[in-house]
C-alpha positions in Angstrom: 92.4 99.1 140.4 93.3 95.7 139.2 90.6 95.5 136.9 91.7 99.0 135.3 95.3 97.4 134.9 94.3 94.1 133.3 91.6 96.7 131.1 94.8 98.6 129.8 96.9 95.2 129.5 94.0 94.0 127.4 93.8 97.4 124.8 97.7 97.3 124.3 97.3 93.8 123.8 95.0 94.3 121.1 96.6 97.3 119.9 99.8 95.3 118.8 97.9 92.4 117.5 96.4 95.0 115.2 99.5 95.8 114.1 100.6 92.7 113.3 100.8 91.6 109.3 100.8 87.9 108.6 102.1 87.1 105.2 100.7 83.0 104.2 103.4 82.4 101.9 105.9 82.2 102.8 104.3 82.1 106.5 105.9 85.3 108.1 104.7 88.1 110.6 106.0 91.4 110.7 104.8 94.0 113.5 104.3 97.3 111.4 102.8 100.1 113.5 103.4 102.6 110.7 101.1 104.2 108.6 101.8 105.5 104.8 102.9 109.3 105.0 100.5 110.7 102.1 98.1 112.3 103.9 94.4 112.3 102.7 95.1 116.2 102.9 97.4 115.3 100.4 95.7 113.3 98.5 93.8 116.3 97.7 96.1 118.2 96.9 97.4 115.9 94.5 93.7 115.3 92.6 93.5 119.1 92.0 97.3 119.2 90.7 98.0 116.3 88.3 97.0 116.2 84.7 97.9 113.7 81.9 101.0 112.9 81.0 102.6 113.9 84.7 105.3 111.7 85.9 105.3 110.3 89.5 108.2 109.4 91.8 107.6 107.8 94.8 109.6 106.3 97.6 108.7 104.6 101.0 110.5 104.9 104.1 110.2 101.1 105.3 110.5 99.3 102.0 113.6 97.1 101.2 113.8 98.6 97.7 114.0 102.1 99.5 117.7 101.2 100.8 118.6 99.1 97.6 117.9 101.6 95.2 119.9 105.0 95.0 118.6 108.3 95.3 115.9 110.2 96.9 113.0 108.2 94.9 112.8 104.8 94.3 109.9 104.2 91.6 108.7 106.0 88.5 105.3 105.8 86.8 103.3 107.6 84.3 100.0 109.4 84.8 97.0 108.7 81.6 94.3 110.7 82.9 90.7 109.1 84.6 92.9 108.6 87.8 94.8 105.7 86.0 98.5 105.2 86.5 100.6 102.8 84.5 104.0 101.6 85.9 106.1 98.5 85.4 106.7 96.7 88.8 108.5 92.8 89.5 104.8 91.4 88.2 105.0 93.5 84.7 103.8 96.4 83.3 100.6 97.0 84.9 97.5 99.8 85.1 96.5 101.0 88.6 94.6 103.6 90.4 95.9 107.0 91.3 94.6 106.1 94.8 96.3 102.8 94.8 99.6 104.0 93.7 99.2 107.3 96.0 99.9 105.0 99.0 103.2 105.7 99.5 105.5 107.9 102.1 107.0 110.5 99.5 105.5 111.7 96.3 106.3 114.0 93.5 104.6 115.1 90.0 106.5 116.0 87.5 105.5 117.7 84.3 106.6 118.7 81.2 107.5 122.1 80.7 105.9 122.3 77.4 104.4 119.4 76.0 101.0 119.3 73.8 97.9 116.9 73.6 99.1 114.7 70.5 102.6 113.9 72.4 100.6 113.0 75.8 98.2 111.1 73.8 100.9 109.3 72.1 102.5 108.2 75.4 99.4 107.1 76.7 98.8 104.7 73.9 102.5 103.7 74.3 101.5 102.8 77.6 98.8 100.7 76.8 100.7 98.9 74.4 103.0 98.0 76.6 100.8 96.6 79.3 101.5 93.2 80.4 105.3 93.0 79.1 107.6 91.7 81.7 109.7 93.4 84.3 113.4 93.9 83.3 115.2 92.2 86.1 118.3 92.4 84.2 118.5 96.0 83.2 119.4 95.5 79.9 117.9 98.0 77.0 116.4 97.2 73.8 114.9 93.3 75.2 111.3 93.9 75.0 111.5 93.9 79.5 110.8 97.4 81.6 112.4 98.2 84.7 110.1 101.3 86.0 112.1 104.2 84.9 112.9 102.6 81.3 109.3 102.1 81.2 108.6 106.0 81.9 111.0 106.9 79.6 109.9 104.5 76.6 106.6 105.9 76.6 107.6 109.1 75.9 110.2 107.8 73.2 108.8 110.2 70.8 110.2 112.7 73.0 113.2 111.0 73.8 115.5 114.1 72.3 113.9 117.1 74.8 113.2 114.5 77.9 117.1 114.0 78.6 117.0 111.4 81.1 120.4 110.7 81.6 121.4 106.6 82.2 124.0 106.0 86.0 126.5 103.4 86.5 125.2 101.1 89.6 126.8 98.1 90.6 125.5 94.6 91.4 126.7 91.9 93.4 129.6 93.6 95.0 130.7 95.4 92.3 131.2 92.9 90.3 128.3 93.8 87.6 128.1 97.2 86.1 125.0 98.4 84.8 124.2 101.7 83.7 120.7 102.1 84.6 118.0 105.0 84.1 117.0 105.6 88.1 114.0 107.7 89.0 116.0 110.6 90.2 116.9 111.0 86.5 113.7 112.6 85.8 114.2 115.4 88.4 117.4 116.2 86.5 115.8 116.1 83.1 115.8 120.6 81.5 112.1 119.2 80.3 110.2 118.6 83.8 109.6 120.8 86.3 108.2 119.6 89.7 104.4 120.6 90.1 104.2 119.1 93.4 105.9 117.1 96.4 104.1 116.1 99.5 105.5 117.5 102.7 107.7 113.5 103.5 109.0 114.3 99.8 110.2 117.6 100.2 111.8 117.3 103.5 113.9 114.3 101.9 114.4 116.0 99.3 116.1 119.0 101.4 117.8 117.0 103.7 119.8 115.5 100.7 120.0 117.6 98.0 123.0 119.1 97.1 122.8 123.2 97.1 121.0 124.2 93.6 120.9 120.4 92.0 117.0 120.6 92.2 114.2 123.3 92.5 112.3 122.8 95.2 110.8 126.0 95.8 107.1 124.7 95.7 
């Protein structure tokens, strides 16, 4: 009996320990039991769906930026084909996997409702061109920096006129900066896209807080 008890001590000891991340610098430990909501079901899913020139939101349910940021989805990037995504993030504009960028809690693909192969290969060498510029901290426009969405909606500058991604006032530091900012809801708003898919943590945040008819989310 006492030997079962220590036995069980010992595996919920090891359990938490396991759950513990330990950042070097600086030296902090969090205790993070959760796992990413995209499910490798999903991930499926989402490799039979998506085809160049999609746009992604994403959004976690833990991250700091997921309360800062308004909106249902917190981060925008653009799909280029071969399972490459390109997105600008505090590092810079940068070139991932699908995969990597997959692990997230919500997702959504959105595409362009009619679009052809010169304009997707145009944004995807937009993209590339644009790799390794700097994060726009400041969220000005026109400075050569690339907050996420901006970054999205660059790219596809040539079709600036039919993409309709409409800019938001936010404020900073208690209101007392204005900016208007292009967030990555913008895109579901935008009479060009239409969502091709959402994985199930996306579309149930999506219905909880979505306004009667302000998106389709009949998928």
């Amino acid at each position: 009996m006492q030997r079962t008890f220590i036995n069980k001590i010992y595996d919920k000891a090891l359990t938490i320990i396991g759950d513990i991340k330990v950042y070097p610098a600086p030296f902090w430990m969090v205790y993070d039991p959760s796992e990413y909501h995209v499910t490798g079901d999903e991930m499926h899913e989402i490799l039979d769906t998506i085809q160049d020139g999609d746009i992604l939101l994403r959004f976690y349910t833990m991250y700091l930026d997921g309360k800062i940021i308004s909106g249902i989805f917190s981060h925008a990037a653009f799909y280029a084909g071969n399972n490459i995504c390109y997105h600008s993030i505090a590092e810079g504009v940068q070139k991932i996997s699908l995969l990597q960028f997959l692990q997230c809690d919500g997702i959504a693909i959105l595409r362009f409702k009619k679009i052809n192969k010169t304009q997707i290969k145009k944004a995807i060498s937009n993209a590339k061109t644009l790799l390794g510029c700097p994060y726009d901290f400041e969220f000005e426009s026109n400075d050569k920096k690339y907050y996420c969405s901006e970054f999205v909606r660059v790219i596809y500058e040539h079709m600036k006129n039919i993409l309709q991604v409409e800019p938001k006032e936010i404020k900073k530091f208690f209101g007392l900066i204005k900016k208007n900012v292009i967030l990555p809801d913008a895109f579901l708003n935008s009479p060009a896209l239409e969502i091709v898919y959402l994985n199930a943590m996306a579309k149930k945040k999506m219905t909880k807080n979505c306004k009667p008819k302000e998106f389709s989310i009949s998928i």
